[in-house]
C-alpha positions as CSV (number, residue, x, y, z in Angstrom):
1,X,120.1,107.8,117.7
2,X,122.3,108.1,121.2
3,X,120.8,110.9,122.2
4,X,117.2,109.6,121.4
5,X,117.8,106.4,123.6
6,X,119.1,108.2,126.2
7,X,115.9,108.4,128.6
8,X,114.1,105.3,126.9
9,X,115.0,103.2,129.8
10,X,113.9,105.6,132.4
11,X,110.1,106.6,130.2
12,X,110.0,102.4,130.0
13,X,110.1,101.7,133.1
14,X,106.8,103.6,134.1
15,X,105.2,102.4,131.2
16,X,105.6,98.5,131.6
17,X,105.8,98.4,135.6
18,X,102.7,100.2,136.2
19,X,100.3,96.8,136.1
20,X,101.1,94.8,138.8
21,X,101.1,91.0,139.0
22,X,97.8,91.6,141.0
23,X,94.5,91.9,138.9
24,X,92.6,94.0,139.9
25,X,94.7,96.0,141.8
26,X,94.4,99.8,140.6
27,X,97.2,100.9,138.6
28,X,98.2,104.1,136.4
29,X,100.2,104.4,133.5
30,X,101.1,107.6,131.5
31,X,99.9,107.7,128.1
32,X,101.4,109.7,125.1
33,X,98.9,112.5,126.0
34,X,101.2,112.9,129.4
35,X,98.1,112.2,131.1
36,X,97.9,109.7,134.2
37,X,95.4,106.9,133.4
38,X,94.1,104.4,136.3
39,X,93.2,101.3,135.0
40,X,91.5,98.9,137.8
41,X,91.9,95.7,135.3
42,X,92.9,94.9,132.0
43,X,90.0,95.5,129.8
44,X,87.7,92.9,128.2
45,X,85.9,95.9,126.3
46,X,88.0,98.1,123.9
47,X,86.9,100.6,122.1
48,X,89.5,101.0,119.3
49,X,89.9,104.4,117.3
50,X,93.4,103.4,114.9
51,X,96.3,101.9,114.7
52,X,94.4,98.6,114.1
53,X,97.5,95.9,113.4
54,X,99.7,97.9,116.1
55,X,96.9,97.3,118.5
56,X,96.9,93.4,117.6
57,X,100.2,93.2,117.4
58,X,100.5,94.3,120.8
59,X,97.1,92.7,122.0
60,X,97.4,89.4,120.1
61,X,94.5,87.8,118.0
62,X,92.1,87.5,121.2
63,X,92.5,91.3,120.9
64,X,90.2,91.2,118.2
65,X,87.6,89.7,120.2
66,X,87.7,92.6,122.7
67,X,87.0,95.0,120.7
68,X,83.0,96.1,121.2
69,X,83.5,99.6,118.7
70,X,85.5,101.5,116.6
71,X,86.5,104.2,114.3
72,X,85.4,102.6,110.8
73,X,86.6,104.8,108.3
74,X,90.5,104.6,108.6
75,X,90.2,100.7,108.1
76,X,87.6,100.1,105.9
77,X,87.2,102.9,103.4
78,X,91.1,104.0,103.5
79,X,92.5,100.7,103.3
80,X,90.0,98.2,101.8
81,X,92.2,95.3,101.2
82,X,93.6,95.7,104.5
83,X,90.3,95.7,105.7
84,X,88.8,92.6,103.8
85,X,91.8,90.5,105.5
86,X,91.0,91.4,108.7
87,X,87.7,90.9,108.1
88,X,87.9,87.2,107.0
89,X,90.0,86.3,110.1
90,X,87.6,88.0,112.8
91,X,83.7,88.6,110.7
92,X,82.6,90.4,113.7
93,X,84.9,93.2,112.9
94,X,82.0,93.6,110.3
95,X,79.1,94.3,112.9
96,X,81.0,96.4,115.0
97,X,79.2,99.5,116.2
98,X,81.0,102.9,114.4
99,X,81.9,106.1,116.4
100,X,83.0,107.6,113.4
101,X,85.9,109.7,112.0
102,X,87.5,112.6,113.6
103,X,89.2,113.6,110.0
104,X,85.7,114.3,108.7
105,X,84.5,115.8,112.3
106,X,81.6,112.6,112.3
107,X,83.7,111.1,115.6
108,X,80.6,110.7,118.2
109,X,81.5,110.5,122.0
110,X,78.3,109.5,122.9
111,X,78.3,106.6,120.4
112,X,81.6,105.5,121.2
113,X,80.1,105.7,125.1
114,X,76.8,103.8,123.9
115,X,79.2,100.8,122.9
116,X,79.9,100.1,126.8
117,X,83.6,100.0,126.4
118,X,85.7,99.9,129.8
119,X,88.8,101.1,127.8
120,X,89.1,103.6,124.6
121,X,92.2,103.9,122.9
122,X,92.9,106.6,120.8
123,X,95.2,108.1,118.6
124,X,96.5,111.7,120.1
125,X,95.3,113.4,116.9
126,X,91.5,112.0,117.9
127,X,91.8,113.3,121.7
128,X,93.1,116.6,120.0
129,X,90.4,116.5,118.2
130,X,87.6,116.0,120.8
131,X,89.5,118.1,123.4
132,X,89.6,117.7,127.0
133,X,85.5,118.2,127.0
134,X,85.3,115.0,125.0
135,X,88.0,113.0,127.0
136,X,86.4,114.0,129.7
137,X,82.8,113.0,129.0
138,X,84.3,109.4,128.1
139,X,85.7,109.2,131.5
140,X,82.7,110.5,133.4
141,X,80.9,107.7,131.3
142,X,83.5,105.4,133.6
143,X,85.9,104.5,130.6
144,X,89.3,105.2,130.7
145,X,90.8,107.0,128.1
146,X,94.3,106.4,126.7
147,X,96.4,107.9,123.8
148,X,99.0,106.4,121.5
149,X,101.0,107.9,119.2
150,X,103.0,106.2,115.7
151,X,102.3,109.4,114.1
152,X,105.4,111.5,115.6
153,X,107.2,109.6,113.6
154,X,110.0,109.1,116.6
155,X,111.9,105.8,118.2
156,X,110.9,106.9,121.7
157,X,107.2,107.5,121.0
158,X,106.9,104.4,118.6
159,X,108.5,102.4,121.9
160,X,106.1,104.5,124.2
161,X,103.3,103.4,122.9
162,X,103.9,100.2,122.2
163,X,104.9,99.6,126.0
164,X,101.6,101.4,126.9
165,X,99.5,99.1,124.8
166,X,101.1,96.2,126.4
167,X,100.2,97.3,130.3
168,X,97.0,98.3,129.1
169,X,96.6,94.6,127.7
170,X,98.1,93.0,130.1
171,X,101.2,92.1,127.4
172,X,103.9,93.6,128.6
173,X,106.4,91.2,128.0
174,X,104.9,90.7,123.8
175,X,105.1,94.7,124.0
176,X,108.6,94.6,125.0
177,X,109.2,91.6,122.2
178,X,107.7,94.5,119.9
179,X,109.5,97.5,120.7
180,X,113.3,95.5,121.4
181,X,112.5,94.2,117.7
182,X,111.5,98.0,116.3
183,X,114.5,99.7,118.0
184,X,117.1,96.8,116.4
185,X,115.8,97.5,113.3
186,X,116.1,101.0,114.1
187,X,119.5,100.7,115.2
188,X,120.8,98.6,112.3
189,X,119.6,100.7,109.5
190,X,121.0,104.0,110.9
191,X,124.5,102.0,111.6
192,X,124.3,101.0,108.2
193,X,124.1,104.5,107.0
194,X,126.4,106.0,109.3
195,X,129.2,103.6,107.7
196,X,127.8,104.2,104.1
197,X,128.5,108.0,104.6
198,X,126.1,110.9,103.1
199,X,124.5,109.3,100.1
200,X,124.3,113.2,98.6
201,X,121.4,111.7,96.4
202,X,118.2,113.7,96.2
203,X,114.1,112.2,96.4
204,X,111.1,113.0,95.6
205,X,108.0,111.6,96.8
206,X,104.5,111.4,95.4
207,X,101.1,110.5,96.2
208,X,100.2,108.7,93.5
209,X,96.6,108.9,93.9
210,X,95.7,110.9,90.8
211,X,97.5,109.3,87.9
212,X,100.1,111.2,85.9
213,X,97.8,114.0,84.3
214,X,97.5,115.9,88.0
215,X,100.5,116.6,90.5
216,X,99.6,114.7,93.6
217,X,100.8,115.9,97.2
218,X,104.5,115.6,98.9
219,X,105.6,116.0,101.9
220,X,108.2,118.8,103.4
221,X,107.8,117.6,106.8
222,X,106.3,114.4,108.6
223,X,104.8,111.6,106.8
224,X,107.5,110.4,104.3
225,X,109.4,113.4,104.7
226,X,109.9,112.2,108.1
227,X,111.3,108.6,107.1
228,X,113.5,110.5,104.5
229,X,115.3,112.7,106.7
230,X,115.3,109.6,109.1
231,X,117.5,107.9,106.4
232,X,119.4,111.0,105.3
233,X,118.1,111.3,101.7
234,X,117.8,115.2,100.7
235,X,114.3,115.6,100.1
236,X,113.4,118.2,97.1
237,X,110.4,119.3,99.2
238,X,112.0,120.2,102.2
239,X,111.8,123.7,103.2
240,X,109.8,124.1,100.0
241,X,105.4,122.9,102.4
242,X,105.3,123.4,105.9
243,X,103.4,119.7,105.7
244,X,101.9,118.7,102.3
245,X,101.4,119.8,98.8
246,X,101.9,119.5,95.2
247,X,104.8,120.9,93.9
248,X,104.9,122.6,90.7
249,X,106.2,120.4,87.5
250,X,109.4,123.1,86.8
251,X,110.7,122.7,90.2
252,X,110.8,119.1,90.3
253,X,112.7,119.1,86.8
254,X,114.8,121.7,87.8
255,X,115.8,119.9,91.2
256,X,116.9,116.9,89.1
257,X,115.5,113.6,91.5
258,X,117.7,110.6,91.8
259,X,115.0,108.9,93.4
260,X,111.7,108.7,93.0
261,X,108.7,107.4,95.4
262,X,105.1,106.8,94.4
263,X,103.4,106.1,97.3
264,X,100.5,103.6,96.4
265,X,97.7,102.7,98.2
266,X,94.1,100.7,98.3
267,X,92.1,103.2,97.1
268,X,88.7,103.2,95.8
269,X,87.2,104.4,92.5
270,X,90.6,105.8,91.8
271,X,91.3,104.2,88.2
272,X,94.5,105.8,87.3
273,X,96.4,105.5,91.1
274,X,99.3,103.6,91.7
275,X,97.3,100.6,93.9
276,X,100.0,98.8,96.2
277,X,98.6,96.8,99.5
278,X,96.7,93.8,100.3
279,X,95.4,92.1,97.0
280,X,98.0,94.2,94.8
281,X,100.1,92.6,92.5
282,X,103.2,94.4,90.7
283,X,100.8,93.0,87.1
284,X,98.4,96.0,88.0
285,X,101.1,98.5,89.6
286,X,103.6,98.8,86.9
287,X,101.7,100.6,83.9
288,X,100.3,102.8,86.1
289,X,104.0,103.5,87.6
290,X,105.3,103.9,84.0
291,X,102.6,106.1,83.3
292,X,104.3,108.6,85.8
293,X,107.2,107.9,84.3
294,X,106.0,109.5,81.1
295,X,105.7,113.3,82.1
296,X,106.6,115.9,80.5
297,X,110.8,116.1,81.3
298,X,110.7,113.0,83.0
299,X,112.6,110.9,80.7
300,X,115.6,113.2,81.9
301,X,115.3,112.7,85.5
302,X,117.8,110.9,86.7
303,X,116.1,108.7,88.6
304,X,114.2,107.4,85.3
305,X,117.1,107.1,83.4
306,X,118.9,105.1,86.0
307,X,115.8,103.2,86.7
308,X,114.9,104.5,90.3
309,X,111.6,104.8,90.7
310,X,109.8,102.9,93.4
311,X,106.2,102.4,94.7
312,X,105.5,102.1,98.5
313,X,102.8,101.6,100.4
314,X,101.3,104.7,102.1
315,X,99.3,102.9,104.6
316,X,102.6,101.6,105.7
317,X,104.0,104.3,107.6
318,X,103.6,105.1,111.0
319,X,102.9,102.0,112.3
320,X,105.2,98.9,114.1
321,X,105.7,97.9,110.7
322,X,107.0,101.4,109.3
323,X,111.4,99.9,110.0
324,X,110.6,97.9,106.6
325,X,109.5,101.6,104.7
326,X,112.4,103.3,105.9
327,X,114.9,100.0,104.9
328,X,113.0,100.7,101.6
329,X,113.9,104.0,101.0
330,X,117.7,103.5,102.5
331,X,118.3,100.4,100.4
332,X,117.7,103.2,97.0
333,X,119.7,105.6,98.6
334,X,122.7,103.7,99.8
335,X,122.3,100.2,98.0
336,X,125.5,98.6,98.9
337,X,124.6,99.1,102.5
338,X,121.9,97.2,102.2
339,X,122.3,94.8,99.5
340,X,121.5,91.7,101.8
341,X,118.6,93.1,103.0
342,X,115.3,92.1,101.6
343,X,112.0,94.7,102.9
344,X,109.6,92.0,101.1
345,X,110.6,89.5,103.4
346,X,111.6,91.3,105.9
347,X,107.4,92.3,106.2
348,X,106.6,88.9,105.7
349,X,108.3,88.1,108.7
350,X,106.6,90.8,110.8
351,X,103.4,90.1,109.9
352,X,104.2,86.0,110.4
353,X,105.5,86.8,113.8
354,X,103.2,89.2,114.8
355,X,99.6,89.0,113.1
356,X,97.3,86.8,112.2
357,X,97.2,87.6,108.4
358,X,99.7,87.2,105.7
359,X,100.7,90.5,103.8
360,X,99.4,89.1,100.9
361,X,99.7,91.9,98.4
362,X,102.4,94.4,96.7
363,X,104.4,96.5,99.6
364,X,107.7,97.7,97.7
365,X,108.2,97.2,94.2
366,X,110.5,99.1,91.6
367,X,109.6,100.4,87.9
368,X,111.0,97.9,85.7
């Protein structure tokens, strides 16, 4: 943690002091792409390709109103229910114009420069993906282009570009609300589990997409691999995928979990996944997590016979939100470090502080 702050204040300090109190006044902030970015005002067009709640978060609810385009997909088909409450706060999210996906390679430059933003910001995966042709054919359209990044998975570039968001909005004092909040949580839980000492237990985590009958993927590195070794639990599939995978039935009996993760999500047409997001409730989640429970050997887990399985919600990691995720998983690992603290409420409270929905749904649960 020390040595990640170390710098913060210094990368900070060009982020949020690059607007001036002048509009209109050209400015230039770095974004998480290292690239220098003039802006000449904040934008009243914004074309918006993810990190939807981080970018109302920072922007506000008039953010909403802003936006003139966007990359459908990762809102409304990944997370439906996430979607729908968005949806019924601001309808014209509905009637937005789509410049498609870059996972599925239907992102379209010129349809994101046919929406007439005067701003596009990306996630650094999508300006990977369109390369420095595409960037630049957005910018020789006259938009500016700026990255974020909450997929690192790191304090600093989880502060970054929340402090870029809020100079490009024009909310650099909410953005700095954000990020002080996000690096106290930060801070707390690791102090917490620097007193608690190595927990020594080990996790497994699943996406439980498929139902029980076919071994969904894990994670040796980044995703929830990245919370866990964040929170020092010993992660079975470390060193076993270079990213993602299944791994096979025998080695996860042999390696003997103490804990177990289902990550859970709002997916459609997917009858026997673990559903956990907006509109879930723990009615609907809990055969399906007991139908894990089930396998073959999995009565002799340890973390079924102690009664240590847990669903979490994939869609909430690697966001602003992400601190209650990696409470989650801390408060199974070392539970008398964080007996007083509550991840429910604890999201409540984000989302009550910070958005304009309620997280009306199932986030974190445990099998009963």
């Amino acid at each position: 943690m020390s040595l990640l702050l170390r710098g913060l204040a210094a990368s900070a300090l060009s982020c949020v002091l690059a607007l001036p109190a002048l509009a209109h006044d050209p400015v230039q902030i770095t974004d998480l792409d290292g690239r220098t970015v003039t802006l000449h005002d904040h934008p009243e067009k914004v074309a918006l390709g993810f990190y939807y709640e981080d970018y109302l978060a920072v922007a506000g609810p008039e953010g909403a109103a802003k936006l003139v385009s966007l990359s459908r997909a990762p809102r409304a088909d990944w997370r439906p229910g996430q979607w729908a409450a968005y949806t019924k706060v601001f309808p014209n999210l509905e009637t937005l114009p789509d410049f498609g996906n870059a996972d599925d390679n239907t992102f379209s430059v010129e349809a994101l420069i046919a929406s007439k933003p005067d701003v596009a910001i990306l996630s650094t995966w999508q300006t990977a993906a369109i390369g420095a042709a595409g960037v630049k054919q957005i910018e020789d359209a006259g938009i500016a282009v700026v990255a974020i990044d909450y997929n690192a998975q790191t304090l600093e570039r989880h502060l970054l570009s929340t402090r870029v968001l809020g100079a490009v909005m024009g909310q650099p004092e909410r953005a700095e609300k954000l990020a002080a909040m996000y690096e106290a949580k930060t801070k707390d839980t690791l102090e917490r589990i620097a007193k608690a000492g190595p927990s020594g237990k080990k996790i497994y985590v699943e996406l439980a997409q498929k139902g029980p009958d076919e071994i969904g993927n894990t994670y040796g590195k980044g995703m929830w691999a990245g919370v866990i070794d964040m929170v020092g639990g010993q992660n079975i599939a470390k060193g076993q995928l270079e990213n993602w995978g299944p791994l096979s039935p025998e080695y996860v009996l042999a390696n003997q979990p103490d804990v177990i993760l289902l990550a859970g999500s709002e997916w459609k047409n997917k009858p026997h996944a673990v559903i956990l997001g907006f509109g879930a409730s723990d009615a609907e989640a809990q055969p399906k997590m007991a139908a894990y429970a089930t396998r073959a050997g999995w009565a002799d887990l340890p973390a079924v016979k102690n009664h240590e399985v847990y669903g979490i919600y994939h869609g909430g990691n690697r966001t602003l939100s992400d601190f209650v995720y990696a409470r989650t998983i801390a408060k199974a690992l070392y539970p008398a470090a964080f007996a007083d603290v509550d991840p429910a409420a604890e999201l409540a409270d984000y989302y009550k502080a910070w958005l304009p929905v309620a997280p009306d749904g199932l986030f974190v649960t445990k099998l009963q």
